[in-house]
C-alpha positions as CSV (number, residue, x, y, z in Angstrom):
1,X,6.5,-55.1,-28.8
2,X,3.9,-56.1,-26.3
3,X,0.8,-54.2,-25.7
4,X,1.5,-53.2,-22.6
5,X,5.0,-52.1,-23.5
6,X,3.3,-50.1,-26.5
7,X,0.7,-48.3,-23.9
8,X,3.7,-47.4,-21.6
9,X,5.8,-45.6,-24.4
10,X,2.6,-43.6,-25.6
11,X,2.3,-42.5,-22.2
12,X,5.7,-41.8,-21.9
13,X,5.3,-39.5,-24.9
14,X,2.8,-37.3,-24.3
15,X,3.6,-37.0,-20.8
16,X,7.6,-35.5,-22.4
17,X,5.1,-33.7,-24.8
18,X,3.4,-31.5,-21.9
19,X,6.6,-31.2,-19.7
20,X,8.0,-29.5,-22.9
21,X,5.0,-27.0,-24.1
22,X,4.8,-26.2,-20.1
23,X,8.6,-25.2,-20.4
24,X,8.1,-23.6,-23.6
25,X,5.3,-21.8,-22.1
26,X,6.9,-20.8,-18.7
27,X,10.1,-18.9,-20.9
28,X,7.4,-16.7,-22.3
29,X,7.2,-13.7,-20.6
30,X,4.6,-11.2,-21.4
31,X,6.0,-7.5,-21.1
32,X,3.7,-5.2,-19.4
33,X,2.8,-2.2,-21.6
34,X,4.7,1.5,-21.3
35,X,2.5,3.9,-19.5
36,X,4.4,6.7,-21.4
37,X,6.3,6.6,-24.4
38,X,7.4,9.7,-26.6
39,X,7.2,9.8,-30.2
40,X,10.0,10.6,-32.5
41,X,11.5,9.3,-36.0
42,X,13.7,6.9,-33.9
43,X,11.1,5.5,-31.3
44,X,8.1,5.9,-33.6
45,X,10.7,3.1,-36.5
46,X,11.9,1.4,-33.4
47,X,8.1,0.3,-32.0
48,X,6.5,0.0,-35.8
49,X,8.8,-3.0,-36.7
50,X,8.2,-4.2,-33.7
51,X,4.7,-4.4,-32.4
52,X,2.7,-3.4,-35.9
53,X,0.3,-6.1,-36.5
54,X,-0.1,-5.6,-39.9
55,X,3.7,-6.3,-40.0
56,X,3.5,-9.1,-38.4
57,X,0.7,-10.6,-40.2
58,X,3.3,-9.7,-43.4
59,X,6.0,-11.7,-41.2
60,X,3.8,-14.5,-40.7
61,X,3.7,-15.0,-44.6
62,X,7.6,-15.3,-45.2
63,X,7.3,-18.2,-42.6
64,X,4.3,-19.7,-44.6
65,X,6.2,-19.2,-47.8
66,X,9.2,-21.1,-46.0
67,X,7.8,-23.9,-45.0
68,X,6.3,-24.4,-48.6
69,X,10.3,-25.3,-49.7
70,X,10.6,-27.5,-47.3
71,X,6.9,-29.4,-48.2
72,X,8.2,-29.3,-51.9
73,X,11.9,-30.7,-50.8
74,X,9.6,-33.9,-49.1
75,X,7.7,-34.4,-51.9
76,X,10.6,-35.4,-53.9
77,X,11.6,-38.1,-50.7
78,X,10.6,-41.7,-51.7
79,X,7.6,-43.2,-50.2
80,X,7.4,-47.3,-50.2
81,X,3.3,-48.3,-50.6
82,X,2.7,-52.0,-48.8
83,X,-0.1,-53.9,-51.2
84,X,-1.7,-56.3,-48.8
85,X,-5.1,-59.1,-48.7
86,X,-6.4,-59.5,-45.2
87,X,-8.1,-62.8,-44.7
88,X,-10.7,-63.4,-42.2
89,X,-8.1,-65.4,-40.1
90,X,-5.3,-63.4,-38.1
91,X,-2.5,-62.8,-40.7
92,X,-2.7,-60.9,-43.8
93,X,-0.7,-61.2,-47.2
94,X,1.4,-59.0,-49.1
95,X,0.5,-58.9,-52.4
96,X,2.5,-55.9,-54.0
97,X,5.8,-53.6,-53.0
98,X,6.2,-50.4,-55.0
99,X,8.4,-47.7,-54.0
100,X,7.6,-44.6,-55.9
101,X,10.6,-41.8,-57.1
102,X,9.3,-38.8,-57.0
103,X,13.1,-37.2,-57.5
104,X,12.9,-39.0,-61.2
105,X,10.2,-36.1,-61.6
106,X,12.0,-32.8,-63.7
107,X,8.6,-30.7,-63.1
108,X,8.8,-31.6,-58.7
109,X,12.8,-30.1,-58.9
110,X,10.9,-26.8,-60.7
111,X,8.3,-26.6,-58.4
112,X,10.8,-27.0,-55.5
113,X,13.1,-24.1,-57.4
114,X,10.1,-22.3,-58.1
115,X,8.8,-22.3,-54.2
116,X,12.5,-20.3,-53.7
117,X,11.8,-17.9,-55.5
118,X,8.1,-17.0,-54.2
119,X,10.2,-17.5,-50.6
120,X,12.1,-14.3,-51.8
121,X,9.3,-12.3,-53.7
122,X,7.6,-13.0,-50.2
123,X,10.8,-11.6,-48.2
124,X,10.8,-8.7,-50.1
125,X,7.4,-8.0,-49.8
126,X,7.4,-7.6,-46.2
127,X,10.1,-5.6,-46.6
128,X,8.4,-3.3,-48.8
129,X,5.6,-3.3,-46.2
130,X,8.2,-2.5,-43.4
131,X,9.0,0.6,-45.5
132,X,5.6,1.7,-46.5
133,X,4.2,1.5,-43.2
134,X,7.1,3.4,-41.6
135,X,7.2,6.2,-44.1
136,X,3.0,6.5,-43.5
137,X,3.9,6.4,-39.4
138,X,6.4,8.6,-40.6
139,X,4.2,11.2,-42.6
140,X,1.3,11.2,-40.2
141,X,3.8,11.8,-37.1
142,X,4.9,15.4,-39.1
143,X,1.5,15.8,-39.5
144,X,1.1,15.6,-35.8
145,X,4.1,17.7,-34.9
146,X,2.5,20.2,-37.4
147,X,-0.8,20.3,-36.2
148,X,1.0,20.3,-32.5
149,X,2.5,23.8,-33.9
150,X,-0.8,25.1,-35.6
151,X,-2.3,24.7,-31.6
152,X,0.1,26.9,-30.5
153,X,0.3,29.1,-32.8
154,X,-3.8,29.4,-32.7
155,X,-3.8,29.1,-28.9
156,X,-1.4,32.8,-28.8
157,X,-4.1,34.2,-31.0
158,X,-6.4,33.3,-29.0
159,X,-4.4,34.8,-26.1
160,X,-3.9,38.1,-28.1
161,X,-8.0,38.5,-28.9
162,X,-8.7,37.8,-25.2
163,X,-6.0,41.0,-24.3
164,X,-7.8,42.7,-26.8
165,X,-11.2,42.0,-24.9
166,X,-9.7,43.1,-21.4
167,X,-8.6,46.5,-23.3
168,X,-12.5,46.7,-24.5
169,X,-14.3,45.8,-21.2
170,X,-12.2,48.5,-19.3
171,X,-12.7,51.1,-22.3
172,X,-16.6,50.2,-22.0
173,X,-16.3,50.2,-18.3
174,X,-15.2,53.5,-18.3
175,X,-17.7,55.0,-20.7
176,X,-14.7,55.2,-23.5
177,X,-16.6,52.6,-25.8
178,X,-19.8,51.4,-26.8
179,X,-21.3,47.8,-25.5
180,X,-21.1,46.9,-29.2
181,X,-17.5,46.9,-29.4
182,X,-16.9,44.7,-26.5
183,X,-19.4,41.9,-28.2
184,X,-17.5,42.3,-31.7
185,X,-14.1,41.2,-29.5
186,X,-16.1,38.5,-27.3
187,X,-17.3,37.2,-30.5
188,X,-13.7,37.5,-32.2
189,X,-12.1,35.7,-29.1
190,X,-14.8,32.7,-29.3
191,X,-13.9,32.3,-33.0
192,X,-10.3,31.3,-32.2
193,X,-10.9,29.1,-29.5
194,X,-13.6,27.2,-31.5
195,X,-10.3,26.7,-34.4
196,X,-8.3,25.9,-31.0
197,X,-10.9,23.0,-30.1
198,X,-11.0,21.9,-33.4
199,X,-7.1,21.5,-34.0
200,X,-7.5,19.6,-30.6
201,X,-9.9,16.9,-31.9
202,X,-7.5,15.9,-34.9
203,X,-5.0,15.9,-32.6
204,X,-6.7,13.7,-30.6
205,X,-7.6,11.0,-34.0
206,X,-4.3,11.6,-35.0
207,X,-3.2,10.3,-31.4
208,X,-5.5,7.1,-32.1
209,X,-4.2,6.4,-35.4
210,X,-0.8,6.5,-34.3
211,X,-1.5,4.3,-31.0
212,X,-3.3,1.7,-33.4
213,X,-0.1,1.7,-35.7
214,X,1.6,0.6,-33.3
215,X,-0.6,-1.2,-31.0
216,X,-0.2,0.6,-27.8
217,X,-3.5,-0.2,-24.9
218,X,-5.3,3.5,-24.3
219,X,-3.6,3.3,-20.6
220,X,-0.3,4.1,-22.5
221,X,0.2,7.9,-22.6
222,X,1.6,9.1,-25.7
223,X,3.7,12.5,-26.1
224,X,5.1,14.2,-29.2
225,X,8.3,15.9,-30.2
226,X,8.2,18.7,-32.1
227,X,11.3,18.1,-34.7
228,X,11.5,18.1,-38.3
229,X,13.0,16.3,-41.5
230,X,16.5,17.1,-41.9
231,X,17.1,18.4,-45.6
232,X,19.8,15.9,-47.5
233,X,21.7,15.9,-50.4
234,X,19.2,14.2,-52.6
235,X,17.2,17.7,-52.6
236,X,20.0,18.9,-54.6
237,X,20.8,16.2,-57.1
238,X,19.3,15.8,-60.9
239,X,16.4,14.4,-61.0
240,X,18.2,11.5,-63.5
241,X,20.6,10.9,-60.8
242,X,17.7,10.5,-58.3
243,X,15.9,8.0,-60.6
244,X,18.9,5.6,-61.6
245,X,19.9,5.6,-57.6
246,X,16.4,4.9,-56.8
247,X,16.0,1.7,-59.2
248,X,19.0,0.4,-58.3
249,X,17.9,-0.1,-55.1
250,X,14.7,-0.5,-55.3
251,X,12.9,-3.8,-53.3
252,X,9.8,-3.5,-56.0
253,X,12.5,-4.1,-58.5
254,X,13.8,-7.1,-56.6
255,X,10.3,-8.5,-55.9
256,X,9.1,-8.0,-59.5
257,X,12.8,-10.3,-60.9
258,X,12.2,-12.9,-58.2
259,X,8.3,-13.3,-59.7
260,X,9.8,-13.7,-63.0
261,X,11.9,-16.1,-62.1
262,X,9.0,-17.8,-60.3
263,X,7.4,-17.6,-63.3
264,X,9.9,-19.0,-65.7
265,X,10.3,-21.9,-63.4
266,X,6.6,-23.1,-63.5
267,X,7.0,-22.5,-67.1
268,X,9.5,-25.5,-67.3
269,X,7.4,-27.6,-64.4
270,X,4.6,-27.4,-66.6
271,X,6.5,-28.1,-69.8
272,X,7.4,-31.5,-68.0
273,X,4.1,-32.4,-66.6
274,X,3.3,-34.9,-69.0
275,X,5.9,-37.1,-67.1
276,X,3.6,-38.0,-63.8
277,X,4.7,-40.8,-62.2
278,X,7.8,-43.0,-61.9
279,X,8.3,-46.1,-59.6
280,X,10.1,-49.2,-58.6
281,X,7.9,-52.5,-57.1
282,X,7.9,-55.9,-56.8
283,X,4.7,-58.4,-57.1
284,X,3.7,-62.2,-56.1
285,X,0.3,-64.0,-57.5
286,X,-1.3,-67.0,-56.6
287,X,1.0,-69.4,-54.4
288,X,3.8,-67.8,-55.4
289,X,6.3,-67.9,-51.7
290,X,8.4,-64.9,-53.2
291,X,8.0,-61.1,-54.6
292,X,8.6,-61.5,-58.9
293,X,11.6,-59.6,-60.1
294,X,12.3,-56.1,-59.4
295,X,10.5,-53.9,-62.3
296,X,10.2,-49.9,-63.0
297,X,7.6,-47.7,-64.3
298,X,6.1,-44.6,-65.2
299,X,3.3,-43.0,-66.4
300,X,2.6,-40.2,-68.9
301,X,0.0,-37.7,-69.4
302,X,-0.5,-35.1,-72.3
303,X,-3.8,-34.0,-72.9
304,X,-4.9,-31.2,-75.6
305,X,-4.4,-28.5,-72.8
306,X,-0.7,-29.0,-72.9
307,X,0.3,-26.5,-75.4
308,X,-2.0,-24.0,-74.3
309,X,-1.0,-23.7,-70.6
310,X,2.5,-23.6,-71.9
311,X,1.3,-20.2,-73.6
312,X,-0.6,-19.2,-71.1
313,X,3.1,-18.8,-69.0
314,X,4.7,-17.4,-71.6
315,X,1.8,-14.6,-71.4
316,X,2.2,-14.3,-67.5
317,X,5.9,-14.2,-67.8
318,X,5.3,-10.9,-70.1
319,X,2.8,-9.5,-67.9
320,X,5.3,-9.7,-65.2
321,X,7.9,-8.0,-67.7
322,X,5.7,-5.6,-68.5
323,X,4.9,-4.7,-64.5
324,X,8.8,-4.6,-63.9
325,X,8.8,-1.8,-66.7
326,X,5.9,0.5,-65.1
327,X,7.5,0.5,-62.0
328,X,10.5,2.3,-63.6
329,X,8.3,4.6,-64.8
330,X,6.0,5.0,-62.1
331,X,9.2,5.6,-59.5
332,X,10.3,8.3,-61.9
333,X,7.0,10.2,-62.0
334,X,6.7,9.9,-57.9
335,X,10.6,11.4,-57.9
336,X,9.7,14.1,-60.4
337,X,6.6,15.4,-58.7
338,X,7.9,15.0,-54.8
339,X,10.9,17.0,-55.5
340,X,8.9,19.4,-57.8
341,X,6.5,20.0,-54.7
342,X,9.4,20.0,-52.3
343,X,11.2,23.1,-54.2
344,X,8.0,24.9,-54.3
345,X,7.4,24.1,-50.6
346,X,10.7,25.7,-49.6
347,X,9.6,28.9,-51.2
348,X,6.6,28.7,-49.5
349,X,8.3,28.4,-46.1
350,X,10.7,31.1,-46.7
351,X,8.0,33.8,-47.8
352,X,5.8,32.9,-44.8
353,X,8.4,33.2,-43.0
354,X,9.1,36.9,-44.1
355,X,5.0,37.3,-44.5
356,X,4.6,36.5,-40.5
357,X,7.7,38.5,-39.5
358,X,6.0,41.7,-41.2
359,X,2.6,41.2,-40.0
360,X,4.3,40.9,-36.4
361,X,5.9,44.2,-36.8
362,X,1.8,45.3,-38.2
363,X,-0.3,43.9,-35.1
364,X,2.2,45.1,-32.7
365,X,2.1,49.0,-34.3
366,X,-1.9,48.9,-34.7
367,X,-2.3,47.2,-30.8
368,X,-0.2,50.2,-29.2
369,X,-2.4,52.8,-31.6
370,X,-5.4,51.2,-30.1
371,X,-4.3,51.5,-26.1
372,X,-3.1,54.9,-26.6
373,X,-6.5,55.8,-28.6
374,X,-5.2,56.5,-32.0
375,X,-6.9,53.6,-34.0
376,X,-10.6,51.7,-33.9
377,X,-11.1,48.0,-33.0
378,X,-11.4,46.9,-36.7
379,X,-7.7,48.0,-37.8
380,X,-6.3,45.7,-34.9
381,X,-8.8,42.9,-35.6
382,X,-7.9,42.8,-39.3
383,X,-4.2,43.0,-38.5
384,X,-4.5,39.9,-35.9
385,X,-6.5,37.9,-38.6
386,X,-4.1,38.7,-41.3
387,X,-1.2,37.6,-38.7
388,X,-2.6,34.3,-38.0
389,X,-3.2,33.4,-41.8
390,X,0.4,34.1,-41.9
391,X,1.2,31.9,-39.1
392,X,-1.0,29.4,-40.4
393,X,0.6,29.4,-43.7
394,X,3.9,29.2,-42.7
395,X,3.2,25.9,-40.2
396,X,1.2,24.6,-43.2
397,X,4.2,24.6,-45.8
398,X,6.5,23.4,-42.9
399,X,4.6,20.8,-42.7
400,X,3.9,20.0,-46.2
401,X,8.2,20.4,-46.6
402,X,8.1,17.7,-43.8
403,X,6.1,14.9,-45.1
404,X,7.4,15.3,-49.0
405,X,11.1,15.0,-47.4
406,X,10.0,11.9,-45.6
407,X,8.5,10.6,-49.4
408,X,11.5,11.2,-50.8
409,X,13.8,9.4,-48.4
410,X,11.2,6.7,-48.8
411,X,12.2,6.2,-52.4
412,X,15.6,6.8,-52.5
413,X,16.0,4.5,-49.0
414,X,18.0,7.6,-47.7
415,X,18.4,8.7,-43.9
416,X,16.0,7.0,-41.3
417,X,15.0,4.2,-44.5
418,X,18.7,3.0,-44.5
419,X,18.2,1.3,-41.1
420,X,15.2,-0.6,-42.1
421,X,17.1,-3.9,-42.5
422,X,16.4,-5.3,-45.8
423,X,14.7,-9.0,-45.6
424,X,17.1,-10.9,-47.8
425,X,16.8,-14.6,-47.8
426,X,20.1,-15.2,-49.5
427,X,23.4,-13.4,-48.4
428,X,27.0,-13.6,-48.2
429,X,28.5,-14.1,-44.7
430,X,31.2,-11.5,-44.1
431,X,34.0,-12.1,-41.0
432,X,32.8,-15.4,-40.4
433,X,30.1,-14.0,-38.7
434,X,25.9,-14.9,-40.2
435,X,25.4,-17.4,-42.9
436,X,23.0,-18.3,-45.3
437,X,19.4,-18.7,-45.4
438,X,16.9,-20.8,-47.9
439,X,19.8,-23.6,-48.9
440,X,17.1,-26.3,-50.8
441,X,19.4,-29.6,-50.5
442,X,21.4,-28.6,-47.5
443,X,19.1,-26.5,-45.2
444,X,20.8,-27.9,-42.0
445,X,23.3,-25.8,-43.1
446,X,21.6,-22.3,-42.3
447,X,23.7,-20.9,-40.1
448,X,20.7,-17.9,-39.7
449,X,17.3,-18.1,-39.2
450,X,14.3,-16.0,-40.2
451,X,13.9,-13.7,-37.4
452,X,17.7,-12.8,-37.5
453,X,17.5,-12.0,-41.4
454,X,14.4,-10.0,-41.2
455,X,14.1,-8.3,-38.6
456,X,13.3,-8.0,-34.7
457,X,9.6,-9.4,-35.3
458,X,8.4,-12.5,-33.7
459,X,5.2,-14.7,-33.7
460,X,3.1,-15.2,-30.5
């Protein structure tokens, strides 16, 4: 090929290169942002998965771990290295022709097995961050709808103590009570709105952490449903029943046997490290007018480190082991304790409940004493405070019932969790319909891709 027909292909190229990252760029559209969105268990899962960066950053990791298999499935290709003397005139010589075999290598077929099963350890850890970062949107979005509750219910006091004020002013007004009175109400009135304002400000950093989670611009107004956690069966079930449901489905489980595996593989790559070279070439010296006959070989190394490292992953193959077991344990204790908490947050609920419809029945009786004259303005303060600690009890043990139900749906992968799809790099196609992902000789064969196994994230 001529120079000038060399120059005109280059330019071809990059001029093909540009007219495809210009259409490439022109079929990425950039959604403008919601100016309202409202917040519940389906919207709040729907967005997270979608726009958390954190998440994606997580995503971004099974792609890295990815393309690892398919660096290790090149580094077993053959390469062909050219030997050659150039002279000071304007030929050169070829001196030597070696193709080296990588593929001859056992320890680059384990390192190559090994990088699939750190593909699915990585898969399953973004899954488990998918789930963890849901059921903490999850938790802090009861919180909201609690404290949303605790406003109103604090608000309605304050209501109640500013009715109580009006009564005063006229009673003063009319020479029926002192001046002091009427300051002891003020002041009782300006206590509640001060716990009004302060319930507003967590609302309000409550509102930031969720817009941050999942990475909405301040011009995007965010409302709030007040709902709560559905109770399920699992509330009812032993807790032994919980524990072996729970482990057999647990990710961590999952992650913690692909790791193993991943470790048992660089066991064996190490074990045939000593084998580090293998190759094929052909050589000419002197005068010689042809390449010599075709000739193999190899090299070995085995230094006095050998038998070491090969303990050294039999001891990180038992720490692994060992990790795997204290997850079993560790999910039962979080099982024992959140459904422990959850039956004693149920009883809290229901005598609140029965507390605040008492104290109702109280600061209604002692409010109509006081307009007709019959009782002072401490007996219908008192009652009003001991009506809002009831109030305040009850929305605190809601929400506490709230947040433990979304825990244990968390660990059991019950009710909203279920639809979190699980990022499994290997699975059975069913109907004809999906395929398989992370084939290592045949990986034209995929018949999914990344983004359809795990999930509706993508990378910008």
């Amino acid at each position: 090929m001529t120079w000038t027909a060399l120059k005109k292909t280059i330019s071809l190229g990059i001029a093909s290169f540009f007219i495809a990252m210009s259409a490439f760029a022109g079929t990425s559209k950039v959604q403008a942002p919601p100016t309202s969105v409202t917040i519940n268990a389906d919207t709040l899962k729907k967005m997270l998965l979608e726009q958390n960066i954190g998440l994606l950053i997580q995503m971004n990791k099974v792609y890295q771990a990815k393309q690892q298999i398919n660096i290790k499935r090149a580094d077993l290709l053959p390469s062909i290295n050219l030997g050659g003397i150039i002279s000071s005139g304007p030929s050169f010589a070829l001196t030597t022709i070696s193709s080296l075999l990588p593929f001859l290598m056992p320890s680059n077929w384990f390192d190559l097995k090994q990088s699939q099963y750190l593909l699915n350890a990585q898969a399953t850890s973004y899954y488990i961050a998918q789930l963890n970062t849901y059921s903490s949107a999850y938790a802090l979005y009861m919180t909201v709808v609690g404290d949303l509750e605790l406003r109103d219910v604090l608000y309605s006091q304050y209501l109640n103590y500013k009715q109580i004020e009006e009564l005063i002013q006229l009673a003063v007004d009319a020479g029926m009570m002192q001046q002091s009175d009427l300051l002891q109400a003020q002041a009782q009135s300006q206590l509640a709105f001060i716990q009004v304002s302060q319930v507003d400000e967590l609302l309000k950093q409550e509102k930031a952490s969720i817009r941050e989670m999942l990475a909405l611009p301040l011009s995007t107004e965010i409302a709030f449903e007040k709902n709560h956690v559905a109770p399920s069966a699992n509330e009812t079930l032993p807790l032994q029943t919980l524990v072996d449901r729970s482990l057999k489905n647990s990710p961590e489980i999952s992650q913690m046997t692909s790791m193993i595996s991943a470790a048992n593989t660089a066991k064996w790559s190490a074990a045939f490290s000593w084998l580090t070279g293998a190759s094929l070439g052909r050589s000419r010296s002197g005068g010689e007018s042809a390449f010599g006959g075709l000739t193999a070989s190899g090299t070995v190394g085995l230094g006095f480190g050998y038998f070491p490292t090969l303990k050294l992953s039999d001891y990180n193959i038992d720490e692994l082991k060992l990790e795997k077991t204290q997850i079993t344990y560790d999910n039962a204790q979080l099982i024992e304790s959140t459904v422990g908490s959850l039956t004693e947050a149920q009883k809290q609920v229901e005598m609140a409940t029965l507390a605040q419809n008492n104290l109702q029945q109280v600061y209604n009786g002692e409010l109509d004493k006081f307009r007709a004259g019959m009782t002072d303005l401490l007996h219908v303060l008192s009652a009003a405070n001991s009506l809002t600690t009831a109030l305040t009890n009850k929305v605190k043990a809601q929400a506490d019932l709230d947040t433990l139900r979304v825990s244990l749906n968390r660990v059991m992968l019950d009710e909203k969790f279920s639809q979190v799809g699980a990022c499994e790099i290997k699975r059975k196609s069913s109907g004809g319909i999906g395929g398989r992902l992370g084939r290592i000789f045949h990986p034209t064969k995929d018949q999914v891709t990344l983004d359809e196994i795990c999930g509706p994230q993508t990378l910008n």
